[in-house]
VMD Tcl script that draws the C-alpha trace (Angstrom):
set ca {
  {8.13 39.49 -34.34}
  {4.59 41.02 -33.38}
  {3.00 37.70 -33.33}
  {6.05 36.35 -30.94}
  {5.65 39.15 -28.51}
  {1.82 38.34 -28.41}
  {2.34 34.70 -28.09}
  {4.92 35.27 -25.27}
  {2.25 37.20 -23.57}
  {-0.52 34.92 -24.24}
  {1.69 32.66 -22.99}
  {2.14 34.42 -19.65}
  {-1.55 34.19 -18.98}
  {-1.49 30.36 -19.86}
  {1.21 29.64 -17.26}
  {-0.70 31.95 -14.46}
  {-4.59 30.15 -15.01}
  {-2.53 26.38 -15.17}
  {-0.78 27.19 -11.88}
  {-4.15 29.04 -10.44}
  {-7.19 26.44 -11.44}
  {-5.63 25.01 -14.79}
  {-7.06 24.72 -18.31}
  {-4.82 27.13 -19.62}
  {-4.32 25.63 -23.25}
  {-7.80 26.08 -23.86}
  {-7.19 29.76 -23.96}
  {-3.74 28.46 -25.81}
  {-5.18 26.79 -28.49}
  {-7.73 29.19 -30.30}
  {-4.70 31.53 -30.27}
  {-2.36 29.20 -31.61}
  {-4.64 28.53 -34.65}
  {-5.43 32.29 -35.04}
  {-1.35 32.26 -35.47}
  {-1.87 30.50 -38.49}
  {-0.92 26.80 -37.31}
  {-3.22 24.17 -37.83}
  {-5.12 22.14 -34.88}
  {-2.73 19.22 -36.32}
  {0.67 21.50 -35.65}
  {-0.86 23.26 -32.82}
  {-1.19 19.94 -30.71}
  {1.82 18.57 -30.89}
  {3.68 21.98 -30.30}
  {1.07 22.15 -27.06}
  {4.08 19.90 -25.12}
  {6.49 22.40 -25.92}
  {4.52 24.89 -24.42}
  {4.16 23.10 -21.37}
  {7.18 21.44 -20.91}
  {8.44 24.85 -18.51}
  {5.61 24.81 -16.33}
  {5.89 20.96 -15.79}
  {9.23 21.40 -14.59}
  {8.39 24.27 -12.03}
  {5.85 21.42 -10.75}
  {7.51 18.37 -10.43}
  {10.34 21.09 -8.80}
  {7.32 22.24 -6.32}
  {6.67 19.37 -5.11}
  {9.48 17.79 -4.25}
  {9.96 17.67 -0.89}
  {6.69 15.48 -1.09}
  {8.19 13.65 -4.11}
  {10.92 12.37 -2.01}
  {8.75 10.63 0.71}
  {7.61 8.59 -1.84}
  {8.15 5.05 -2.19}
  {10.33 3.73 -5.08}
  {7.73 1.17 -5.99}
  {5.45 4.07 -7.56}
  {7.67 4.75 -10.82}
  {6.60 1.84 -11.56}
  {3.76 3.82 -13.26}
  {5.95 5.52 -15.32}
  {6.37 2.31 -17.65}
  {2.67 2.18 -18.54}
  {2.94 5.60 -19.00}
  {5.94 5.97 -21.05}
  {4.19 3.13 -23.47}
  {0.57 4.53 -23.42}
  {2.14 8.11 -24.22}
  {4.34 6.66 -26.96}
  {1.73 4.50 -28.92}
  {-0.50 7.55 -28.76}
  {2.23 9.74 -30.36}
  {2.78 7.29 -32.98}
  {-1.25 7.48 -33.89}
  {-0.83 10.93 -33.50}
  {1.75 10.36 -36.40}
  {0.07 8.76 -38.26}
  {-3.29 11.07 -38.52}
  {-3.49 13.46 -41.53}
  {-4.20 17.31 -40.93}
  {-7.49 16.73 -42.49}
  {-8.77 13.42 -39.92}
  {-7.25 15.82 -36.99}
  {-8.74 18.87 -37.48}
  {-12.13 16.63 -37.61}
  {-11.21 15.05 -34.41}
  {-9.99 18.32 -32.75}
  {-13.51 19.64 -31.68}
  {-14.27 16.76 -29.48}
  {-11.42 16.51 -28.06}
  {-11.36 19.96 -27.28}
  {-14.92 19.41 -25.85}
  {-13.65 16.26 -23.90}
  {-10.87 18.19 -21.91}
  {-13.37 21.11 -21.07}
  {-16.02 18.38 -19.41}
  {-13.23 17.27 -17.52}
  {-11.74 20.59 -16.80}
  {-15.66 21.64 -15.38}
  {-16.20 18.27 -13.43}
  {-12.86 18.89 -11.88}
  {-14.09 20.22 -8.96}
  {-16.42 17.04 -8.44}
  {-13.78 14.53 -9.11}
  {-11.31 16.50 -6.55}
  {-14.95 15.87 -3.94}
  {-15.01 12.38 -4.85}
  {-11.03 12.05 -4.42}
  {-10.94 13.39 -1.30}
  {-13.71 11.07 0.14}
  {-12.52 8.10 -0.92}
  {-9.32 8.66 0.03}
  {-10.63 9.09 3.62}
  {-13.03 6.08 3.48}
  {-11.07 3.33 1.99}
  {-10.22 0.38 3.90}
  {-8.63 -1.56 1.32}
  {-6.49 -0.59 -2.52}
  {-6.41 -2.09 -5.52}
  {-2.92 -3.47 -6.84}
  {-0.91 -1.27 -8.08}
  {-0.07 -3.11 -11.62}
  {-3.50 -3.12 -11.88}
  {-4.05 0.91 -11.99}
  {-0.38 0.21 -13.87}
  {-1.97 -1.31 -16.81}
  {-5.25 0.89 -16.99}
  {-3.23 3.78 -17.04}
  {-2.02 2.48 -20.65}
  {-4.85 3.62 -22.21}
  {-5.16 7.00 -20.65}
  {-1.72 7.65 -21.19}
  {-2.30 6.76 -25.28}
  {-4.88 9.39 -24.61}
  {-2.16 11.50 -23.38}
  {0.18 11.22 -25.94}
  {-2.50 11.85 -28.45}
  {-4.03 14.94 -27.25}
  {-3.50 15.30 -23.50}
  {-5.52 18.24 -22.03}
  {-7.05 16.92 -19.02}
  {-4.76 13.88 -18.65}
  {-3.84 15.00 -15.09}
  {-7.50 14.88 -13.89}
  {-7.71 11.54 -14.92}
  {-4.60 10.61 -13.12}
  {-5.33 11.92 -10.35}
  {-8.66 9.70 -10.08}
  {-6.07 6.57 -10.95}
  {-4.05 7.35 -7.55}
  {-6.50 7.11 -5.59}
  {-6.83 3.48 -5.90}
  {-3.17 3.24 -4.49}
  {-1.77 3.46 -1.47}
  {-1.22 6.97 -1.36}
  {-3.13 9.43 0.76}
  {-1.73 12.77 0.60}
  {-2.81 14.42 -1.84}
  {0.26 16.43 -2.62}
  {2.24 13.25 -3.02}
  {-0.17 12.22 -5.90}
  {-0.35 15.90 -7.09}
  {3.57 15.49 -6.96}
  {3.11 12.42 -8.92}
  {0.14 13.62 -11.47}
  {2.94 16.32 -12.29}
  {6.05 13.30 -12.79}
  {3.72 11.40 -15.73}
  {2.82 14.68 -17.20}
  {6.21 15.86 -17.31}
  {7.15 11.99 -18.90}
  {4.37 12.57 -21.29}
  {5.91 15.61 -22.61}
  {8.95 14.38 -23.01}
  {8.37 11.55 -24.68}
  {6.22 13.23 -27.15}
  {8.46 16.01 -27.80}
  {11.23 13.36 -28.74}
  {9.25 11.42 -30.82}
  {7.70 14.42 -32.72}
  {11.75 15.76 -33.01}
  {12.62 16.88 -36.34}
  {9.14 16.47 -37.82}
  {7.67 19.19 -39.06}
  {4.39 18.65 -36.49}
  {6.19 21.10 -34.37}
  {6.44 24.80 -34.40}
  {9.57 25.87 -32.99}
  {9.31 29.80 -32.90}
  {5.91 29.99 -32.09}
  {6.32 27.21 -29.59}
  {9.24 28.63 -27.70}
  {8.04 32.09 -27.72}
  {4.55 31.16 -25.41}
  {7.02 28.37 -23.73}
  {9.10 31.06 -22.30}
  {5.76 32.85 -21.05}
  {4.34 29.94 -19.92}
  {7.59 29.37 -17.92}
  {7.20 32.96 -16.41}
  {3.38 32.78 -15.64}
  {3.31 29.48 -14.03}
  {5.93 31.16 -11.43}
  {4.32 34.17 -10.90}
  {0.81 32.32 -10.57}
  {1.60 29.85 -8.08}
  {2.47 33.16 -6.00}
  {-0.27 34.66 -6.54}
  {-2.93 31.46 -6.75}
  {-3.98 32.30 -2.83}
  {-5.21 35.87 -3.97}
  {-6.88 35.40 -7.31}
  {-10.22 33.80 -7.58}
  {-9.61 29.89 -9.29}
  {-13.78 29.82 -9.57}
  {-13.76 32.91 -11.52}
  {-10.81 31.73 -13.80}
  {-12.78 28.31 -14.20}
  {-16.20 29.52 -15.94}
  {-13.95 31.78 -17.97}
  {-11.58 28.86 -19.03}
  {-14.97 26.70 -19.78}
  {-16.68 29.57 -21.74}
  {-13.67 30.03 -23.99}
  {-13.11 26.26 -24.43}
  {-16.88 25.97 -25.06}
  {-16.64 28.51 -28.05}
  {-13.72 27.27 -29.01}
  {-14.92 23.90 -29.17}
  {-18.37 25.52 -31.39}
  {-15.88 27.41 -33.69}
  {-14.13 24.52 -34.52}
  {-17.07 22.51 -35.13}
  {-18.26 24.75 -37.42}
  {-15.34 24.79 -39.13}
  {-14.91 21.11 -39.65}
  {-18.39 20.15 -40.64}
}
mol new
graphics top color blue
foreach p $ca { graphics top sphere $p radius 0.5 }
foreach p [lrange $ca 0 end-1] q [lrange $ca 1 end] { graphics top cylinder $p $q radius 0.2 }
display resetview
């Protein structure tokens, strides 16, 4: 019960730094494994966690979500395929391979997480330079990979989204964010079903930070204007940087 109550609290402060400047499973993770689940276990319960806080997104943004054209789901298929091959690899790799693998990735999403502010630079510029876009089954199919990516691991997939939209059409930003937030919602779904009834997934400790991830990412969006994201940021890298050295160690 102790460790439910902390993970429900952890899971609080998850939801508040994702809604604020993101990154909160990085912080989720090492406490998750100190929990007793394996990296293995503790990924694949990672889209229970964030399933909540997806929905209070893709709920956010609606109003933008509705201005957008029809012909844009057509990302979803891509995404829907990429996510579900990378589940099934997911699958398919022991404990042992995972927990291996599980440093770099963890290392991977934090470079992401602290180029972030760069790519968001770079977004914004092209966005207001372009002249002309690239077609949109194009960015459709190289999504496929990125979205096995997603299936298989997925912190940091909606950086790397983000940087696909902006060889579309679109130009507001909060239309793409609105988007970003659509295919990581999909991506959590369709893991979560395809992971159903395995034993990859733990259901008490999952729920428990679910529900406080649920709570946070409300409460943070109100308060994201007030709270420093920069100062949230080098502490979500320096975690995710030790985590990433701990579990290195660990494995090798």
């Amino acid at each position: 019960m102790i460790t439910e109550i902390v993970l429900f609290l952890v899971g609080i402060i998850v939801g508040s730094m994702n809604a604020i400047a993101g990154g909160g499973m990085l912080l989720g993770f090492p406490v998750l494994l100190a929990a007793g689940l394996t990296p293995l276990v503790a990924n694949v319960t990672t889209y229970i966690i964030i399933l909540p806080g997806q929905i209070a997104s893709v709920v956010g943004y609606r109003d933008h979500l509705r201005k957008l054209s029809k012909r844009y789901l057509v990302l979803l298929i891509p995404i829907i395929i990429g996510a579900g091959v990378g589940a099934h690899l997911l699958k398919r790799t022991s404990s042992a391979q995972f927990e291996q693998l599980f440093p770099a990735l963890i290392l991977f999403a934090v470079l992401l997480f602290a180029f972030q502010p760069f790519l968001n630079r770079h977004l914004r510029l092209h966005i207001s330079r372009r002249r002309s876009t690239q077609s949109l089954w194009i960015v459709a199919l190289a999504l496929i990979p990125m979205a096995m990516y997603g299936g298989y691991f997925g912190a940091g997939f909606g950086f790397i989204m983000l940087a696909f939209l902006s060889f579309t059409k679109l130009h507001e930003i909060h239309m793409m964010n609105g988007l970003k937030n659509v295919a990581g919602l999909t991506i959590a779904l369709v893991c979560i079903f395809s992971f159903f009834g395995s034993n990859l997934v733990d259901w008490p400790h999952g729920l428990a930070m679910a529900a406080g991830n649920g709570l946070g990412g409300y409460y943070g969006a109100r308060l994201s204007q007030r709270v420093s994201s920069h100062a949230i940021r080098i502490g979500v890298i320096a975690i995710g940087l030790i985590s990433a050295t701990y579990l290195c160690f660990r494995a090798y």
